[in-house]
N, C-alpha and C positions, 0 to 999 in steps of 0.2 A: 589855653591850658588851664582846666582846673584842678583844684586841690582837695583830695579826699579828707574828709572832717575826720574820720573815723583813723587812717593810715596816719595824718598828723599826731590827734593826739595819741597813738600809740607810740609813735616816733619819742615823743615828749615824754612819755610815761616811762619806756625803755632809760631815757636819758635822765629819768630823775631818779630811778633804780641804781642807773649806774655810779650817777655820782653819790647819793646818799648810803650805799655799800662799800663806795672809799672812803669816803671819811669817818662813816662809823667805822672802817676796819683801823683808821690811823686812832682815832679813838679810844677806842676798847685796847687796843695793843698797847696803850700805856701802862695799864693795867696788869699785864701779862710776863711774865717773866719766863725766856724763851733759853732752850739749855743746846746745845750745840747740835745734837742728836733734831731738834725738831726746825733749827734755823737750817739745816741741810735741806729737811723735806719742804718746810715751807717753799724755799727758793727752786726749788724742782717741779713745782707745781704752778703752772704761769696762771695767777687766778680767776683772768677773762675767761679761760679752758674750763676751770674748774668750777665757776658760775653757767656755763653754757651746757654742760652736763649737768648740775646737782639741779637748778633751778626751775627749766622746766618740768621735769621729773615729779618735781616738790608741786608743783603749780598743779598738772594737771590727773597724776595719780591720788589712788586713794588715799587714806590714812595708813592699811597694813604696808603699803611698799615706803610711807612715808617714811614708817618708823625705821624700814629697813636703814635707810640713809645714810646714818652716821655709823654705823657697823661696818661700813668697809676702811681697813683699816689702811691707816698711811705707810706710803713704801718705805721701807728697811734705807738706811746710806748706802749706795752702790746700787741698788737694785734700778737694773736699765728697762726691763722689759712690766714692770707696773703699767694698770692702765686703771682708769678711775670705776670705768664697769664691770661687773663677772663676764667671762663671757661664757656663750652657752648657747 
């Protein structure tokens, strides 16, 4: 059995994405002061999900759909049927 060079270090690159996106998010959230309204949405949004959508997106599109990005805006308290893409 051998081992692809190129599939390793992506493996490694994924997993230093992922851990240096947690702890800068424990981080920065010191920072932050979070009001009841937005600890609801946070906790609604499991953020492996939310990295798994937003990021490739970011990676591999332009700059115009870039900018689109942060314009969708976070779901209302109660709102069940949110989903993170438009559809269409």
């Amino acid at each position: 059995m051998t081992v692809d060079l190129d599939a390793l270090l992506a493996i490694l690159a994924m997993a230093v994405a992922t851990i240096a996106t947690r702890i800068g998010g424990l981080i920065l959230i010191r920072y932050v002061t979070i009001g009841e309204n937005q600890k609801r949405a946070l906790e609604a949004i499991p953020p492996a999900v939310l990295m798994a959508v937003i990021a490739p997106t970011a990676l591999v599109t332009g700059p115009p759909k870039r900018l689109l990005l942060p314009r969708r805006p976070l779901p209302q308290p109660g709102c069940r049927s949110w989903h993170p893409l438009p559809s269409g």
